[in-house]
C-alpha positions in Angstrom: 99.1 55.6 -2.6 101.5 55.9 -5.7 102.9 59.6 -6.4 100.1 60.0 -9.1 102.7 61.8 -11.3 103.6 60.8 -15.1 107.0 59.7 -16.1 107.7 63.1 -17.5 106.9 64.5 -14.6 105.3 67.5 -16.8 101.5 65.9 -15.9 100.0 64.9 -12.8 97.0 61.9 -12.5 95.3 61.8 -9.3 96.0 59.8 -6.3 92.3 59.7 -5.7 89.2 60.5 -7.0 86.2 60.4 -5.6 82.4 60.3 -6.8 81.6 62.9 -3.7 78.1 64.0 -4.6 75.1 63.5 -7.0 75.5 67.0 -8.8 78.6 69.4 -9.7 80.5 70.5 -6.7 79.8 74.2 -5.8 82.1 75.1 -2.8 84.9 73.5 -0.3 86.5 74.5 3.0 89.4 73.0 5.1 89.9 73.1 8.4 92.6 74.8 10.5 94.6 72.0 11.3 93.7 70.5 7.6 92.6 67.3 9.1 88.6 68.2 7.8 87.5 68.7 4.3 83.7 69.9 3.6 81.9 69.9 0.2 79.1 71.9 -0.6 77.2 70.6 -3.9 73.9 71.1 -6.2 72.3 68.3 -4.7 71.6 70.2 -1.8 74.4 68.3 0.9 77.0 69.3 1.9 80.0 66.3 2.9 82.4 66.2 5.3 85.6 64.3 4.7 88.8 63.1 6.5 92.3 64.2 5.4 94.4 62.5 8.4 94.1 59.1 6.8 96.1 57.3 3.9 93.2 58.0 1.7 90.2 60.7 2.2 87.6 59.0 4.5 84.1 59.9 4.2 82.3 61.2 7.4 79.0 61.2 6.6 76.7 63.9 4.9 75.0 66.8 6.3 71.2 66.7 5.0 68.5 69.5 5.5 68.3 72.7 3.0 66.0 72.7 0.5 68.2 73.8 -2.5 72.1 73.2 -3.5 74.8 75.0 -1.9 76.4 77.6 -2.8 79.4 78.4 0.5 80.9 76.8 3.3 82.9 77.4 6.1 84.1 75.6 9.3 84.9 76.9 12.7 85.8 75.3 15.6 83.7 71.7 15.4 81.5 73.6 13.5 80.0 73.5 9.9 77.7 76.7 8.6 77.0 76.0 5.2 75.1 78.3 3.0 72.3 77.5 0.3 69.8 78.7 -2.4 67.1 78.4 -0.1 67.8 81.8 1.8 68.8 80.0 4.7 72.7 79.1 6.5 72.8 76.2 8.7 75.2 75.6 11.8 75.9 72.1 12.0 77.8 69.8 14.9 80.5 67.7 13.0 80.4 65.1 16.0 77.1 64.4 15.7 76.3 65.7 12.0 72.8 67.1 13.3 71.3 70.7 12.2 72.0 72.8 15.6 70.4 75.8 14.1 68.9 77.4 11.1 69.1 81.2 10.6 66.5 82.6 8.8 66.5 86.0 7.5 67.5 86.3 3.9 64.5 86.0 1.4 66.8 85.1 -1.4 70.1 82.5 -2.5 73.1 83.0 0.1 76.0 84.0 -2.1 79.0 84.4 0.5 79.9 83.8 4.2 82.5 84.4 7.2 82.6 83.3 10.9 84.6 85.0 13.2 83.6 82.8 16.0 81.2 85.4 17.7 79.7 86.3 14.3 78.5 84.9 10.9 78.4 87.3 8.4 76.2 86.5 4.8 75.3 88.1 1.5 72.8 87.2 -0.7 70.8 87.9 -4.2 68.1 89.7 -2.1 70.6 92.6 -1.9 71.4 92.7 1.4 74.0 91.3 4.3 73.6 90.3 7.6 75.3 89.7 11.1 74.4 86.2 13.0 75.0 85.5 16.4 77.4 82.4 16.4 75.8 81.2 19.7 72.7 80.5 19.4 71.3 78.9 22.9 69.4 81.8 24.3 67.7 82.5 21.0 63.9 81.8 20.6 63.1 82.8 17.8 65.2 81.6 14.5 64.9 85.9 13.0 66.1 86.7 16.3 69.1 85.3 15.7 70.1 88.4 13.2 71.8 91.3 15.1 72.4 93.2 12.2 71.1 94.0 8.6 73.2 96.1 5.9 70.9 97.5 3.6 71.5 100.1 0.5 73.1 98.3 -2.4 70.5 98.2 -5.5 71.6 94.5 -6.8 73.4 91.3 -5.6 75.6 91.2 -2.7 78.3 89.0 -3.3 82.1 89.3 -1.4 82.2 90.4 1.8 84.9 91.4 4.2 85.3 91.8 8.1 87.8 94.1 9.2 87.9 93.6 13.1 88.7 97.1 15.0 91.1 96.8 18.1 89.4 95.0 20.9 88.4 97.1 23.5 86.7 94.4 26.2 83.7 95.8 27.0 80.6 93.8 25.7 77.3 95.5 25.1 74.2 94.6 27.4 73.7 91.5 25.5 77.2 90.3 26.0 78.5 91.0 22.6 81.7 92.7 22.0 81.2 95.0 19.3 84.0 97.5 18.9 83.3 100.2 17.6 86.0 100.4 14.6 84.4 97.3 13.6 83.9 97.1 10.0 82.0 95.1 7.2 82.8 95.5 3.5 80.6 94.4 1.0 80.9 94.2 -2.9 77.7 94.4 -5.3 76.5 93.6 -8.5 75.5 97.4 -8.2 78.9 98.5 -8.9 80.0 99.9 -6.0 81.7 98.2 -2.6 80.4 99.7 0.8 81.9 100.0 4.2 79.7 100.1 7.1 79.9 100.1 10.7 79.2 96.9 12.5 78.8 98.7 15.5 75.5 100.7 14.1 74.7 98.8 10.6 75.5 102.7 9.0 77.2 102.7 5.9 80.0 104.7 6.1 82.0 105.3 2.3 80.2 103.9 -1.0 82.9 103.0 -3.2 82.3 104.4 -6.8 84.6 103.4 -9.8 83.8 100.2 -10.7 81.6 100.0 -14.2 80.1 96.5 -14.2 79.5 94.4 -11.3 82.2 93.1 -8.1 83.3 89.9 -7.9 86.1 89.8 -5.5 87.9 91.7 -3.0 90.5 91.8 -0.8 92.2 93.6 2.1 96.0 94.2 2.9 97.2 92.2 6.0 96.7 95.5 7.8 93.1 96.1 6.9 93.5 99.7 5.7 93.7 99.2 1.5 91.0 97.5 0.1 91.3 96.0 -3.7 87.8 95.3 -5.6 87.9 93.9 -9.3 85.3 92.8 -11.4 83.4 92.5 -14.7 84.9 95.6 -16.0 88.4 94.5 -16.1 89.7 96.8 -13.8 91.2 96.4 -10.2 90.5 99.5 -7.7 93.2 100.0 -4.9 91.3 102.4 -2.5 92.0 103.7 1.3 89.1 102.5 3.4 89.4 105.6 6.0 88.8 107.9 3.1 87.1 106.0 0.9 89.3 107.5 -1.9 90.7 105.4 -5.0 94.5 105.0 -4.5 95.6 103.5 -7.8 93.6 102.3 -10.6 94.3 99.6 -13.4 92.0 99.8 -16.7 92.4 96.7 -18.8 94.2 94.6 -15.8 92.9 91.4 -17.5 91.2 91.0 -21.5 88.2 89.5 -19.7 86.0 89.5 -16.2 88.1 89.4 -12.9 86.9 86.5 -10.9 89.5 86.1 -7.8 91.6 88.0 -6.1 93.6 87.3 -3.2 96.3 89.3 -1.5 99.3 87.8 -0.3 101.5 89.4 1.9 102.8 92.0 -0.9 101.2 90.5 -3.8 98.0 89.8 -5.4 97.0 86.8 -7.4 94.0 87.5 -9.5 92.3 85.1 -12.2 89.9 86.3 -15.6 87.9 84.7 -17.6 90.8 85.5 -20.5 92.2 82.2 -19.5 95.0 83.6 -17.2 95.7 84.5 -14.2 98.1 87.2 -13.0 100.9 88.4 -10.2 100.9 92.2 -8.9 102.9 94.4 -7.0 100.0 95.3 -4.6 102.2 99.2 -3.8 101.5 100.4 -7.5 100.0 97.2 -9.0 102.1 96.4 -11.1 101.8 93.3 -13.0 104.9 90.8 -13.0 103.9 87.7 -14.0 101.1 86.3 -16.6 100.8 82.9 -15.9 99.0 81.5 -19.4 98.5 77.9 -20.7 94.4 78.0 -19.8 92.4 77.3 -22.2 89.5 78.3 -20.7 87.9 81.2 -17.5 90.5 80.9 -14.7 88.3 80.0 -11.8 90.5 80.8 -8.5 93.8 80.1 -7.5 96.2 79.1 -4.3 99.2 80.3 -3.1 101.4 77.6 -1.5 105.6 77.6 -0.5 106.4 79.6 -3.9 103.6 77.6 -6.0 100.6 79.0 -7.1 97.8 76.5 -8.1 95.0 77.6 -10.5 92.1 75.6 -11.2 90.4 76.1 -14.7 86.8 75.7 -16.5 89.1 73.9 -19.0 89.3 70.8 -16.2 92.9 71.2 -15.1 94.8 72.3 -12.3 97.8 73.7 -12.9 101.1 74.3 -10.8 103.3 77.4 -11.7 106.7 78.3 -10.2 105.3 81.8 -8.7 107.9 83.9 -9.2 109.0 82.9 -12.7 105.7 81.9 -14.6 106.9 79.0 -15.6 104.4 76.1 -15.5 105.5 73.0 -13.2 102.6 70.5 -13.0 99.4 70.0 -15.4 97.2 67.8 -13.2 94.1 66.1 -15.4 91.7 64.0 -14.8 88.4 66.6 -14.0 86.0 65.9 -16.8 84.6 69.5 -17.1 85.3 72.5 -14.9 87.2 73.0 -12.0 84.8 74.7 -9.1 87.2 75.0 -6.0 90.3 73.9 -5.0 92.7 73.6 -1.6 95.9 72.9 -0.5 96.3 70.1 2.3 99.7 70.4 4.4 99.5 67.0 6.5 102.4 64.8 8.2 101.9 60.8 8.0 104.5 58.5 9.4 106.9 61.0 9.8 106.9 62.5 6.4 105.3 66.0 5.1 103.0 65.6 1.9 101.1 68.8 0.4 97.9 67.8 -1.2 96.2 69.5 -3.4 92.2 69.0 -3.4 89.9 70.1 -6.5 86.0 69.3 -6.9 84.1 70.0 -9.8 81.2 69.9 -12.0 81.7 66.5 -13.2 80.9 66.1 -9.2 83.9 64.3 -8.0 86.6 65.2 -6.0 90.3 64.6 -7.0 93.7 64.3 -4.6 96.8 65.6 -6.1 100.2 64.8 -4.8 102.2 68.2 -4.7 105.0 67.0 -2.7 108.1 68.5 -3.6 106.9 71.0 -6.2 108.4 73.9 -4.5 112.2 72.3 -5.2 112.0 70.9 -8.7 113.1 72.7 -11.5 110.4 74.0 -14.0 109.0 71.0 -16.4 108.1 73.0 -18.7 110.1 75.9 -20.9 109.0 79.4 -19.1 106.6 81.7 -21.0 108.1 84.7 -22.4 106.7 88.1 -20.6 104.5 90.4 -21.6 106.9 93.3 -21.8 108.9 94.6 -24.6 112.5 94.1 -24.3 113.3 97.7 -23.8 111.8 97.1 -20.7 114.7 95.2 -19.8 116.0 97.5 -16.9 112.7 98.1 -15.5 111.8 94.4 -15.3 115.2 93.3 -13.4 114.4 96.0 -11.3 110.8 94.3 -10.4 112.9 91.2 -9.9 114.7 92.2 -7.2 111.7 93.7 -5.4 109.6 90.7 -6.2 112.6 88.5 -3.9 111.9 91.0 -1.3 108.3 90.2 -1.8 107.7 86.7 -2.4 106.8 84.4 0.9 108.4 81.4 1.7 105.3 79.9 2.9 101.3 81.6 2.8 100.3 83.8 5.8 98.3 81.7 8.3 94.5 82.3 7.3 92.5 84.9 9.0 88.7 83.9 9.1 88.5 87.8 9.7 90.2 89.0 6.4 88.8 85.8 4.3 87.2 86.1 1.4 85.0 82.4 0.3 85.7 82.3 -3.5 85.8 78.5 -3.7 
C-alpha cells in the first residue's frame, strides 16, 4: 500500500476503502491486541475484519438480529453486539455462530461493556441490566439477567463499571460480586445514578444536569466521575458523596457528545464543530481545536495526536498539545460515525492506522505513521484567550507538559465508555 498522503502533506487520501455494509455504519470495536476489527451497521450485521494483514481482510459477517446495530464490543474470542431489537448477542468469532441471545430489554440497546464475568447494557426502555458472560448452565434466555437497574424516567444511554477491590469470595452461584462494586449510568432524565451491583440499589442520583447525558467518564482511579451533555455543561462530581466538585456552564456553544478522560486530561467534542482539551483538576480548558465544519462526533487520543472524526466527513489529526491541525484525511462522503486507532508491526516496521466507518457505509484506512514527529502542516490556531492572559496561559503550559502522555493508557474494559 502507498502512504495515502498528498504531496503537501497537509491532506490525507485513504489507503483503503472499503464498501463494508449495505447501510451507514453505526458502531466499531478493536481488539486488544488490534489484530480484529468489528462493524456494527443499519443493515442489521455486524462484520468482523482482519487488521494483521497488508490490507483489511474480511472474515465473514455475523447474521441474526432483527434490526441494525447500534454497539459492539469484543472480549476474549468473543463478539456481543447490541441492536434495535431489544436484544445483545454473544457470538464465537471462530465459528461466527450466535452462542447466545440475552433477552430482557423490551426496547433499542443503546450502550454496552464486558468485563469478562459480566455484560452490562442500557437501553431506550429506561432501564440497565447485568448478564452473566457464561452462559452454559443457563435454561432459560431471561435467566441469563442477574441484575436490573431501575429508576431513571427516560433513556439510558452511557454507562460505567467501577470494579471494587476483589475480595475472592464468590456468592452461592459462583459469581464474585464485591461488594464496592459499582454501575454508573447516565439518562436522558437528566441525572447520572450510581448503584450497587452487589444489590441493584441505587445509591447517589446525580442532579445538575439541565437537558439530557450523553457521555461520561471516570478518573483512572474511579472516584471523580465527569457527565456532559445537551446542556453544554460538564459536571465534575465525587461519586462517594455524590456531591458536584466543579462545574463548567457554557463548556462548549452546542451539545456535548464525547468525553473521554485521559490520564490528566479530558477530550470532549460538541456539536459547535470543535472539540476541546481540559485540565480535568479544575477543568480548565487549554486547547480548542477548530477547523470542523460540522457536529464533532468523537475523538482519539494517540502518542500526542488527537483524532476527531466529524459529521462534515473528515478526520482530522491535531498536534494535542498545541492545537495545531496536522493531517485532514478526506474521502467519507457524509458523516463520520466511529473511528479507531490501529498500532500493528508488519515486517519489522510499526505503522498506526487510523480506522473510520460512516454513513456513506464504508470503511476507510488511514496511514498515521509518523504523525507524532512531524512538525505541524498547517499554521496553529490562535487561542481563545485574551492576551492579558498571557501569564496565566504559560503557566497551563508548563502543567499541561506535566500532563500530557507519551502514549494512551492501556484500555480498561471496566472504566470504558462505547461512544463509537
Amino acid at each position: 500500500m502507498g502512504s495515502g498522503i498528498s504531496k503537501g502533506g497537509a491532506e490525507g487520501m485513504p489507503l483503503e476503502t472499503i464498501k463494508a455494509h449495505n447501510d451507514c455504519i453505526n458502531c466499531m470495536a478493536l481488539s486488544e491486541d488490534a489484530s480484529l476489527l468489528v462493524t456494527g451497521s443499519d443493515d442489521t450485521t455486524a462484520k468482523m475484519w482482519s487488521t494483521k494483514t497488508d490490507c483489511v481482510e474480511d472474515l465473514g459477517t455475523l447474521e441474526g438480529h432483527q434490526s441494525f446495530i447500534q454497539c459492539v464490543t469484543i472480549y476474549d474470542t468473543y463478539v456481543i453486539t447490541g441492536s434495535k431489537d431489544a436484544t445483545l448477542k454473544l457470538w464465537d468469532m471462530s465459528s461466527m455462530e450466535c452462542l447466545f441471545t440475552y433477552v430482557g430489554h423490551t426496547n433499542r440497546i443503546n450502550r454496552l461493556i464486558c468485563t469478562g464475568e459480566f455484560i452490562f447494557s442500557t437501553s431506550h426502555d429506561k432501564t440497565a441490566r447485568a448478564w452473566l458472560f457464561d452462559t452454559q448452565e443457563v435454561e432459560e434466555p431471561s435467566d441469563a439477567c442477574i441484575r436490573t437497574f431501575e429508576g431513571h424516567t427516560s433513556i439510558v444511554s452511557p454507562i460505567i463499571f467501577v470494579p471494587g477491590t476483589s475480595i475472592g469470595f464468590p456468592d452461592e452461584r459462583g459469581m464474585n460480586i464485591n461488594p464496592a462494586d459499582k454501575v454508573i449510568t447516565g439518562s436522558f432524565d437528566n441525572t447520572a445514578r450510581v448503584w450497587s451491583f452487589d444489590t441493584g440499589i441505587c445509591l447517589k442520583v446525580l442532579k445538575g444536569h439541565r437537558l439530557p447525558i450523553t457521555c461520561m467518564d471516570t478518573d483512572p482511579k474511579g472516584t471523580i466521575l465527569y457527565t456532559a451533555g445537551q446542556d453544554k455543561a460538564i459536571i465534575a462530581w465525587d461519586i462517594a458523596r455524590g456531591h458536584i466538585m466543579k462545574r463548567v456552564d457554557e463548556a462548549h456553544a452546542g451539545a456535548i457528545l464525547h468525553l473521554r478522560v485521559v490520564n490528566r486530561l479530558a477530550y470532549t467534542c460538541s456539536t459547535d464543530y470543535t472539540a476541546k482539551c481540559w485540565v480535568r483538576e479544575g477543568l480548565e480548558n487549554t486547547r480548542t481545536y477548530k477547523e470542523h465544519t460540522d457536529s464533532v462526533i468523537t475523538a482519539r487520543f494517540h502518542n500526542g495526536i488527537l483524532y476527531t472524526a466529524s459529521n462534515d466527513g473528515l478526520v482530522r489529526a491535531f498536534d494535542a498539545k498545541s492545537g495545531a491541525l496536522k493531517r485532514k484525511f478526506k474521502g467519507h462522503d457524509s458523516g463520520v460515525t466511529c473511528m479507531t486507532v490501529c498500532v500493528k508491526e508488519h515486517n519489522g516496521e510499526v505503522f498506526t492506522w487510523i480506522v473510520s466507518g460512516g454513513n456513506d457505509s464504508t470503511i476507510k484506512v488511514w496511514n498515521a505513521t509518523g504523525l507524532s514527529e512531524e512538525f505541524p502542516d498547517v499554521p496553529q490556531p490562535s487561542h481563545e484567550y485574551d492576551f492579558t492572559q498571557d501569564e496565566r496561559l504559560d503557566d497551563l503550559d508548563r502543567r499541561l507538559d506535566d500532563y500530557m502522555p507519551n502514549s494512551p493508557p492501556p484500555d480498561d474494559a471496566s472504566l470504558e465508555i462505547l461512544d463509537s
